[in-house]
C-alpha positions in Angstrom: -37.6 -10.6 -14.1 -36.4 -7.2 -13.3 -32.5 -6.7 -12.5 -31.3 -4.1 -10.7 -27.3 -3.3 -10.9 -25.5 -1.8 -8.5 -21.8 -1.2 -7.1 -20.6 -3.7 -4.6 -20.9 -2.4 -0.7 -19.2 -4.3 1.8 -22.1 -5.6 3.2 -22.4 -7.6 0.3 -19.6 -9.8 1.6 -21.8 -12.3 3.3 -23.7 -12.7 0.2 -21.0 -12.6 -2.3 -18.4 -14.6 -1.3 -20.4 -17.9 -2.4 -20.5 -16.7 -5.9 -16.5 -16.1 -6.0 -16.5 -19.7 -4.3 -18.5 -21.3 -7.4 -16.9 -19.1 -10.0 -13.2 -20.6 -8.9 -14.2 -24.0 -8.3 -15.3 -23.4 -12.4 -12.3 -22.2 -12.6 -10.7 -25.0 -11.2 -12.9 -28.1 -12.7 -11.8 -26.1 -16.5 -8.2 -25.5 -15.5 -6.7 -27.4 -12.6 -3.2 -26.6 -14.8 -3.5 -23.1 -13.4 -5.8 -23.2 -10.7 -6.4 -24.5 -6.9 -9.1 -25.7 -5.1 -9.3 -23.1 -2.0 -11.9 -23.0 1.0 -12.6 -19.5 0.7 -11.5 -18.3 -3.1 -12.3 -14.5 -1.5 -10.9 -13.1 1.7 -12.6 -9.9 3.6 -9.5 -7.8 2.7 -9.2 -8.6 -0.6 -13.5 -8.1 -0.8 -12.8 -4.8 0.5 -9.6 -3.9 -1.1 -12.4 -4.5 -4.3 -14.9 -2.1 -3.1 -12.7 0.3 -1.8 -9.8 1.2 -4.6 -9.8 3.5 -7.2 -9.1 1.1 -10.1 -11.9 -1.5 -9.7 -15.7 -1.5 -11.2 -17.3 -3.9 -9.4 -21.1 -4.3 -9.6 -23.1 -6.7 -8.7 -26.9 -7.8 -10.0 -30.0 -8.2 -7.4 -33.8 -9.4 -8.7 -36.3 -10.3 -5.8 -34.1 -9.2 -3.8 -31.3 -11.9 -4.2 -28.0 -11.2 -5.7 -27.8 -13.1 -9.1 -24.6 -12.5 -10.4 -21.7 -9.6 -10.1 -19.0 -7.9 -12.8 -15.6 -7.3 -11.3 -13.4 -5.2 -14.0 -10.5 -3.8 -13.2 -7.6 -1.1 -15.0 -4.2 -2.3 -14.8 -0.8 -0.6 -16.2 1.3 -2.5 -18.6 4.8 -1.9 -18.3 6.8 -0.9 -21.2 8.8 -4.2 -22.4 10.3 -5.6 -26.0 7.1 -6.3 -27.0 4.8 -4.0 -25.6 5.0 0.1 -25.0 3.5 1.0 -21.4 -0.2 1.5 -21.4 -3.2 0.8 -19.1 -5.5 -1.9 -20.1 -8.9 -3.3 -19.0 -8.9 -7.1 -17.0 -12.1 -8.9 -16.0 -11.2 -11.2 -13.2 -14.8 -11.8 -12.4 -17.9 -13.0 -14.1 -20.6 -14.9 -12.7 -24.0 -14.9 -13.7 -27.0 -17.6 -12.0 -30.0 -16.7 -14.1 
């Protein structure tokens, strides 16, 4: 099977929402301390607010096609504190593969 990665586009939406769907309700099922159940675990805005800033990598996988799985990772700043001097750091708040 050949896979093909790309960045997301926002017509992907459609398509990827289900996937952020299933990859909560994992979520959820492994760690109802921390999580909720949701309808939609992905809003348009916050789909967009993904594809559209400047400190997100999101890519997604397609093979025949379909989309098989996405990559969301994301830079964030850590603020200086008693344990920790201020830096930027690397967060993956995504995963989900299907094949």
């Amino acid at each position: 099977m050949n896979i093909h990665l790309r960045p997301f586009a926002l017509e992907d939406f459609e398509q990827i929402a289900p996937l952020f769907q299933e990859l909560h309700e994992i979520h959820v099922a492994g760690r109802p301390d921390i999580y909720r159940s949701t309808e939609h675990a992905i809003s348009f805005d916050a789909f967009k607010d993904i594809v559209e800033n400047n400190h997100s990598i999101a890519v997604l996988a397609e093979a025949a096609c379909a989309i098989v799985g996405f990559c969301i990772l994301e830079s964030r700043e850590v603020q200086d504190s008693s344990l920790l001097v201020s830096n930027r750091k690397a967060y993956m708040p995504g995963i989900r593969e299907l094949v």
